[in-house]
C-alpha positions as CSV (number, residue, x, y, z in Angstrom):
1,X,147.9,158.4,50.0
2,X,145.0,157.9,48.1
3,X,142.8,156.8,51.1
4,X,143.8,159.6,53.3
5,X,142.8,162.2,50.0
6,X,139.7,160.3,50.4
7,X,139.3,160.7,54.1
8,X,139.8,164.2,53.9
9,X,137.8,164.7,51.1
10,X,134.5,162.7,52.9
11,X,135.2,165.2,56.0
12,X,134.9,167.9,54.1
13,X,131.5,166.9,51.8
14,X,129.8,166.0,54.8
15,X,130.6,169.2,56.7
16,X,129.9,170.8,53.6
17,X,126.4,169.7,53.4
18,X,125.7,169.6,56.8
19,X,126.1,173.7,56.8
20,X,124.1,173.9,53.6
21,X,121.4,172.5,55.7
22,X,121.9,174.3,59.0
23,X,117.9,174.3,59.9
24,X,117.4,170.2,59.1
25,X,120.7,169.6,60.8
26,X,119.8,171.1,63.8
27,X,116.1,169.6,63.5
28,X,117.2,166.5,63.5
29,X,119.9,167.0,66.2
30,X,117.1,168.1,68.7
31,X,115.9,164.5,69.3
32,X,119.2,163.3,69.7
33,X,119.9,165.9,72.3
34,X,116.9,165.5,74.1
35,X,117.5,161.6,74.6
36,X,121.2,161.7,75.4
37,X,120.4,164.2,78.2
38,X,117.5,162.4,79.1
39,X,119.8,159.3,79.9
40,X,122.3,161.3,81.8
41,X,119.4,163.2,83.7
42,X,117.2,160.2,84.7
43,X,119.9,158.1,85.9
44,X,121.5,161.4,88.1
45,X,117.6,161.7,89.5
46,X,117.9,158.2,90.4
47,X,121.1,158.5,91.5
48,X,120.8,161.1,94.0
49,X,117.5,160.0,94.8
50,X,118.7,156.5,96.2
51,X,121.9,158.6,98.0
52,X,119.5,160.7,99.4
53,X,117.2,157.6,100.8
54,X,120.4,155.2,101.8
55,X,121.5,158.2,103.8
56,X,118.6,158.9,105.4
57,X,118.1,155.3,106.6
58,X,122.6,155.0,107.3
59,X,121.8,158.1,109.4
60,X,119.4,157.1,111.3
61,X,121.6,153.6,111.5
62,X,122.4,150.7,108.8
63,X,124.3,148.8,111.9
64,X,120.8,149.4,114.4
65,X,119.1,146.6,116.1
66,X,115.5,148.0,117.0
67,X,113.9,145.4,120.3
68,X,110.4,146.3,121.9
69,X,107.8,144.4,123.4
70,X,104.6,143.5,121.8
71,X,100.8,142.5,122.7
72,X,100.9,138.8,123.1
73,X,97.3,138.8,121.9
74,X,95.7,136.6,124.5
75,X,98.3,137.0,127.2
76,X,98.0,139.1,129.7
77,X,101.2,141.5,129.9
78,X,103.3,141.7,132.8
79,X,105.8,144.3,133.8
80,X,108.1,141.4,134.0
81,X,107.9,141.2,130.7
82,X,109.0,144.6,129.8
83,X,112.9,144.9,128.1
84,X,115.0,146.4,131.5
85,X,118.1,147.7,132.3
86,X,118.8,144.2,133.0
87,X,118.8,143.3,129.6
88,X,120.2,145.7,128.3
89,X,123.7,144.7,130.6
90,X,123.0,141.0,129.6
91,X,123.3,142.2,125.3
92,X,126.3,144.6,126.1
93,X,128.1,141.1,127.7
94,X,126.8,138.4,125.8
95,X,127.2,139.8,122.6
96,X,130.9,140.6,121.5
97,X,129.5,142.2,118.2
98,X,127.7,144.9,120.3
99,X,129.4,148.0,120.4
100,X,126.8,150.1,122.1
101,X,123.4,150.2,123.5
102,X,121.0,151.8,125.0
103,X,117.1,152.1,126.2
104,X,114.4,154.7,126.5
105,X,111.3,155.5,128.2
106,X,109.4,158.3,126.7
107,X,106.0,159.9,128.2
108,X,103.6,162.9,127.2
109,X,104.4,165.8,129.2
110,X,103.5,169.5,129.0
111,X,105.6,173.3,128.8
112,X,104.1,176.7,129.1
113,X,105.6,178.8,126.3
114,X,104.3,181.8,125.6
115,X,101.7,181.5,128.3
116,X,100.5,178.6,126.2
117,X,100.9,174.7,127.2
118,X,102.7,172.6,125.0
119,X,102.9,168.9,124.5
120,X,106.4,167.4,124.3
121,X,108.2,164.6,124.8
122,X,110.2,163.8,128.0
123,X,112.2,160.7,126.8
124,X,114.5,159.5,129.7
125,X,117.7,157.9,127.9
126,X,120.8,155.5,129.3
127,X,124.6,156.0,128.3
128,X,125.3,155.4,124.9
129,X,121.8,157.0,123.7
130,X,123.4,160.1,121.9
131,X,126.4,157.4,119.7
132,X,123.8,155.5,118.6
133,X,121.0,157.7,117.7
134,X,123.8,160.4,116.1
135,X,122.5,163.4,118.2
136,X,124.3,166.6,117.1
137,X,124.6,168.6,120.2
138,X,124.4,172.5,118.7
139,X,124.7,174.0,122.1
140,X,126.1,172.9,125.4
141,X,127.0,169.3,126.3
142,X,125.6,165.8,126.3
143,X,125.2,164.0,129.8
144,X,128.0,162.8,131.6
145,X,128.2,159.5,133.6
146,X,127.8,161.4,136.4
147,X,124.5,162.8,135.6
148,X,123.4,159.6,134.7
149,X,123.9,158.0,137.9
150,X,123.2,161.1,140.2
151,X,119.8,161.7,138.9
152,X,120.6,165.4,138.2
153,X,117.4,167.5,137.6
154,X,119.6,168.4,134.1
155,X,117.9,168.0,130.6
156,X,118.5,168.4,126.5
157,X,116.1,170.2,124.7
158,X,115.4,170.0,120.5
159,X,116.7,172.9,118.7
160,X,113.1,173.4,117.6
161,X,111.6,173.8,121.2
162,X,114.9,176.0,122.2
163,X,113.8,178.5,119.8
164,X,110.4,178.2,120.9
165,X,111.4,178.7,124.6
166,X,114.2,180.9,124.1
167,X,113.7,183.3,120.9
168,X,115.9,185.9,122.0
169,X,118.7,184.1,124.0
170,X,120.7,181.0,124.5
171,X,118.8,178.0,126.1
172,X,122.0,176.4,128.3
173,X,121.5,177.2,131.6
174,X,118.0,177.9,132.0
175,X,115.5,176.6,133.6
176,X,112.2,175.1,132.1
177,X,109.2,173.8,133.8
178,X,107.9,170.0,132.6
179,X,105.2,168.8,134.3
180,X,106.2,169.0,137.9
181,X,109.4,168.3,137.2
182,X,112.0,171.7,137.1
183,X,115.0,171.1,135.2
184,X,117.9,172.9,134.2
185,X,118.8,172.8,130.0
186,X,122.9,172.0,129.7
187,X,122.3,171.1,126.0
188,X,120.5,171.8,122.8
189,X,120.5,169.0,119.9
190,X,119.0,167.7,116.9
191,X,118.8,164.5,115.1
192,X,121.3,164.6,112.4
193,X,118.8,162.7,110.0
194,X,115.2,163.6,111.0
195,X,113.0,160.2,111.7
196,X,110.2,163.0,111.1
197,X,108.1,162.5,114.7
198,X,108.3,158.4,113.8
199,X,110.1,158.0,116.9
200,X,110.8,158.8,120.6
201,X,112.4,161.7,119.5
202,X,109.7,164.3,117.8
203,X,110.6,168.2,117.3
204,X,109.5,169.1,120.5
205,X,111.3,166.7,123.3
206,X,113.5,166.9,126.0
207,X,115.8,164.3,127.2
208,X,116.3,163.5,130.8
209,X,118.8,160.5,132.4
210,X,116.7,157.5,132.8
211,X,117.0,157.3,136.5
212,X,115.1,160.7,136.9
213,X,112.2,159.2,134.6
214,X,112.2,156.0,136.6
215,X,112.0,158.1,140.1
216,X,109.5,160.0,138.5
217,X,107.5,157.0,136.8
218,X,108.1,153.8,139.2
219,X,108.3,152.6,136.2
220,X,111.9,150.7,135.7
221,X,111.5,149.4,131.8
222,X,112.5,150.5,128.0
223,X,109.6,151.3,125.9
224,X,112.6,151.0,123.0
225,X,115.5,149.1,123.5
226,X,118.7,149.9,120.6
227,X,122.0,147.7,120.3
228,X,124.4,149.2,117.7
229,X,126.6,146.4,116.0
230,X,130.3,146.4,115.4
231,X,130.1,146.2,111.9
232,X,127.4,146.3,109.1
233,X,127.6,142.7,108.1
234,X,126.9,141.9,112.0
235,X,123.7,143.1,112.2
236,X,121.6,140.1,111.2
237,X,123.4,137.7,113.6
238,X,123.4,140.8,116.4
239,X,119.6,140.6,115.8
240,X,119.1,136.9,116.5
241,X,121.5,137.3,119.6
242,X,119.2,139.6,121.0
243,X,116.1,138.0,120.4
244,X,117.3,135.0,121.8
245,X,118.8,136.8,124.9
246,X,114.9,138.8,125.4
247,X,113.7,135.1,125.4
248,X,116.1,133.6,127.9
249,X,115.9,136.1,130.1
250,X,111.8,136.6,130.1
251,X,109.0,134.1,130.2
252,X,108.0,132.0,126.8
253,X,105.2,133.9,126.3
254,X,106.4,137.2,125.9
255,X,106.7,138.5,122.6
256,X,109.5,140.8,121.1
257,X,109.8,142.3,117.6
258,X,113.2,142.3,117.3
259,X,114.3,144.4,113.8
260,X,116.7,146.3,112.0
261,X,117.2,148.5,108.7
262,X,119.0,146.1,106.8
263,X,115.2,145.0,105.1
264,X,114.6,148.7,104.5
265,X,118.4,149.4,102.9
266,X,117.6,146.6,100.4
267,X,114.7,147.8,99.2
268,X,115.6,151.2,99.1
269,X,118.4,150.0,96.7
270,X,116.2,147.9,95.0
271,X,114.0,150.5,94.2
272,X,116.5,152.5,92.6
273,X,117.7,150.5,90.5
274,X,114.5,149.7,89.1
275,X,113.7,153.0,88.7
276,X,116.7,153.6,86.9
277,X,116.2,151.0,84.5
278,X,112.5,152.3,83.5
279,X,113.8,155.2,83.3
280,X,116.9,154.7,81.2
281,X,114.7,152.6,78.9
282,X,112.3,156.3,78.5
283,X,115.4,157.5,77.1
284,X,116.6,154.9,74.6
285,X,112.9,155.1,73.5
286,X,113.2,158.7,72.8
287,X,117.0,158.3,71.4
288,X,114.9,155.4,69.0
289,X,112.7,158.1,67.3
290,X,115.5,160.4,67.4
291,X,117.4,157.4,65.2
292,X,114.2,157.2,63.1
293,X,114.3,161.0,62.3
294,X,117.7,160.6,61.0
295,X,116.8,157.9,59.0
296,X,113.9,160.1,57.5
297,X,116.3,162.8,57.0
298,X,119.1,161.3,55.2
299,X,116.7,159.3,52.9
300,X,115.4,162.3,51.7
301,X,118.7,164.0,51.6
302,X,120.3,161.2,49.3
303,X,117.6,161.2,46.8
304,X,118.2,165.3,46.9
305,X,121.6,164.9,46.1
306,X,121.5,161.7,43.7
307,X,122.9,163.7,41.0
308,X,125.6,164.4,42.9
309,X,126.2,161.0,43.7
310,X,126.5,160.4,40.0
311,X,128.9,163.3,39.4
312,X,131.0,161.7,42.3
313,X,130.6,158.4,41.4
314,X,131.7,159.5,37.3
315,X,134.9,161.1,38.2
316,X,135.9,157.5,40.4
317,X,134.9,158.0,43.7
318,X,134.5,154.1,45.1
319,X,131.6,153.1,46.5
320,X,132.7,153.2,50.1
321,X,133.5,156.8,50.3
322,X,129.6,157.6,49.4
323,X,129.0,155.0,52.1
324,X,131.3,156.6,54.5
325,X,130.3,160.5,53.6
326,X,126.6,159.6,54.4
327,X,128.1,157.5,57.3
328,X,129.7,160.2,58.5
329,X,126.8,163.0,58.6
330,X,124.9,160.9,60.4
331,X,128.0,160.3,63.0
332,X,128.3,164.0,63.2
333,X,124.6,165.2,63.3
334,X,123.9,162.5,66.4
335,X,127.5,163.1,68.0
336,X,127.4,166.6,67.6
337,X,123.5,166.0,69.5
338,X,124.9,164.0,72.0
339,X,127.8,166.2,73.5
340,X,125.2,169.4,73.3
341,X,122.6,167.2,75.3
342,X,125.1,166.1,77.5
343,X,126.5,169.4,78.6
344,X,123.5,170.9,79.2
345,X,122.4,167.6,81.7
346,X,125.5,168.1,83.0
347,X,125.1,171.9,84.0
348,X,121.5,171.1,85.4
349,X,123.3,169.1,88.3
350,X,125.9,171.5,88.5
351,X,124.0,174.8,88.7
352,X,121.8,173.2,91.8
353,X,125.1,172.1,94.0
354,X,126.3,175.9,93.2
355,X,122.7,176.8,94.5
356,X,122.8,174.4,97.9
357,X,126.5,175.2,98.2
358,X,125.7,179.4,97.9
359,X,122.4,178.8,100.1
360,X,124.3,176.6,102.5
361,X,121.7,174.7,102.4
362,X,122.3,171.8,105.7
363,X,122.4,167.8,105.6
364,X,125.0,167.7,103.1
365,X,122.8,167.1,99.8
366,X,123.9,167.1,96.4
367,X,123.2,166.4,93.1
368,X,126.1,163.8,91.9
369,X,126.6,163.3,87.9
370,X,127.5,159.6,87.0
371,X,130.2,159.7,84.4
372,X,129.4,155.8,83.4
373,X,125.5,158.0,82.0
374,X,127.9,160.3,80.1
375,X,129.7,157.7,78.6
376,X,126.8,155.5,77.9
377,X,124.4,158.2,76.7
378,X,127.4,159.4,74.3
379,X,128.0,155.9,72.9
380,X,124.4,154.9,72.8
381,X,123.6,158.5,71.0
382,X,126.2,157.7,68.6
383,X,125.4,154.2,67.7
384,X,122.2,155.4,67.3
385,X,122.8,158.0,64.4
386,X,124.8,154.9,62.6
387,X,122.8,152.6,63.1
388,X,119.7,154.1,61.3
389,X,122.1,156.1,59.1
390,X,123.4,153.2,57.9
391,X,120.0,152.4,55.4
392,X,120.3,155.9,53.5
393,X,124.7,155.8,53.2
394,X,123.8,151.8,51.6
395,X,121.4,153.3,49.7
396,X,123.5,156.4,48.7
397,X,126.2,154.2,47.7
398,X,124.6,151.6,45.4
399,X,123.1,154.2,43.4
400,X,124.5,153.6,39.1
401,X,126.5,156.6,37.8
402,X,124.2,156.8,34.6
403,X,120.6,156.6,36.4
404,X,121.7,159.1,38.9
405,X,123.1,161.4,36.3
406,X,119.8,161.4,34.5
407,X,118.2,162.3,38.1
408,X,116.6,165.7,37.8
């Protein structure tokens, strides 16, 4: 009974003096509100910073196998050498863990828009092209088998060169002039994760079935060659499959780099995380000298109250409730800190999905809030305040009766 009087009694004093002293309360609160929403803050950055970069490289495809030819140096290079339709049968039937590939030859070509010329991109493309490179047809249709075979004078254009062409009308079912060549549009598409101009596909190309740009060429050979894996933990033995079946099938001195994203996923994470870790270290550097501040301040707060210390400590308060009063402030003034900081680094991330979600903003980004920050930034803010509260409550509660009456 006497403990819990006590209990209530410490909650009380320390709420007491806290309000007597809204200004240095609030003073001191600021640094602990600025370092527990720095934690949450940096690691949501960092967070949505390494979704945004795994995406963009999952997009593109975490289960790609990239295969072209190189220079050999000194070796002359032979169109024998070249990666061929041939190959790419031999990868979709020697390797079980393929589930889909494909090859593409890609030349500079030119379209008159506006009465002005335009260079583009006519990439011819095999079956399986649009699966593995996640095209997201926006108008029309993708090729069929049939126009695959057939050598239809058909194409797909970017979305970007359909509003070129087309400002004021649909692009399906025109007709567009590349080159020589006259085709008829049955699609508009876009990559659904931009490899920004990096590769065949740029924002001005059209796509054609491979056997039109091999009638058109004489040139029968992929100038990229792609095999999709079954399964993300496939793709490093799916890469040395099809390095070994470009050297079977080709001469020994033909060279192939023979890649995939797995490398680039890694590091992205890698990255990340160490990122995160500086920056989580910022913030327990800036939570520090907020723990310093409230050491300042409830030093100088117990020698402004020693005498009432002394008028406590007279009428039998024990030395642990001083220690847990002081204790306690120091709880509430970094606590109270550390949910204010935290709510407003919370509303940061939530005011900017509103934003995206109310612009409609495409490519599905977002700002995610990691609960583990919350809890760690509330902990760590807490710890913090009684930690370095701790010297001043000691202090506070070892002070004699007499010496701090006598305190003017």
């Amino acid at each position: 009974m006497k403990s819990g009087i006590f209990q209530a009694e410490t909650w009380k004093l320390a709420l007491d003096a806290l309000r007597s002293n809204k200004v240095r309360a609030l003073l001191t609160m600021l640094g602990v509100i600025i370092g527990s929403a720095c934690i949450v803050l940096v690691v949501t950055v960092a967070l949505a910073g390494k979704r945004y970069v795994i995406g963009q490289i999952e997009g593109v495809g975490s289960n790609l196998v990239i295969a072209e030819m190189v220079n050999p140096g000194s070796e002359p290079l032979r169109l024998a050498d070249e990666i061929n339709p041939g190959d790419l049968e031999a990868v979709k039937r020697e390797i079980p863990e393929v589930m889909q590939a494909a090859g593409t030859h890609d030349i500079p070509m030119t379209v008159v828009v506006g009465g002005r010329e335009h260079v583009i991109r006519l990439v011819g493309v095999t079956d399986g092209f649009q699966q593995i490179r996640h095209l997201v047809i926006s108008g029309g249709r993708y090729f069929e088998q049939d126009d695959l075979e057939s050598r239809n004078k058909e194409c797909l254009i970017t979305y970007a060169l359909a509003k070129e062409m087309f400002p004021n009308g649909d692009a399906v079912g025109k007709e567009i002039r590349v080159g020589d060549l006259q085709l008829t549009v049955i699609g508009v598409f876009r990559e659904r994760v931009s490899t920004f101009d990096q590769s065949e596909i740029t924002s001005e190309s059209v796509l054609i079935p491979f056997p039109l740009i091999e009638s058109y060429t004489a040139e029968n050979y992929f100038m990229s060659f792609y095999a999709a894996a079954d399964n993300p933990e496939d793709v490093p033995y799916v890469t040395e499959q099809v390095r070994s079946v470009l050297k079977n099938r080709h001469r020994p001195e033909a060279r192939y780099a023979v890649q995939n994203l797995t490398g680039m996923l890694d590091a992205a994470r890698r990255i990340a995380m160490a990122l995160t870790v500086v920056l989580v270290v910022i913030a327990l550097i800036a939570l520090t000298i907020s723990g310093i501040g409230i050491m300042n301040i409830m030093l100088v707060t117990v020698t402004e109250r020693t005498r009432e210390i002394g008028i406590r400590k007279a009428v039998g308060a024990p030395r642990d409730a001083i220690l847990y009063q002081f204790l306690l402030e120091a709880f509430l003034i970094s606590g109270t800190g550390a949910l204010t900081g935290i709510l407003i680094a919370v509303s940061i991330p939530a005011l900017i999905n509103f934003v995206i979600g109310f612009l409609q903003m495409d490519g599905g980004v977002s700002v995610p809030v990691s609960w583990e920050s919350v809890v760690l930034a509330f902990v760590v803010s807490c710890s913090t305040g009684l930690i370095f509260g701790y010297l001043p409550a000691s202090r506070a509660a070892r002070l004699q009766p007499t010496e701090s009456l006598r305190h003017e």
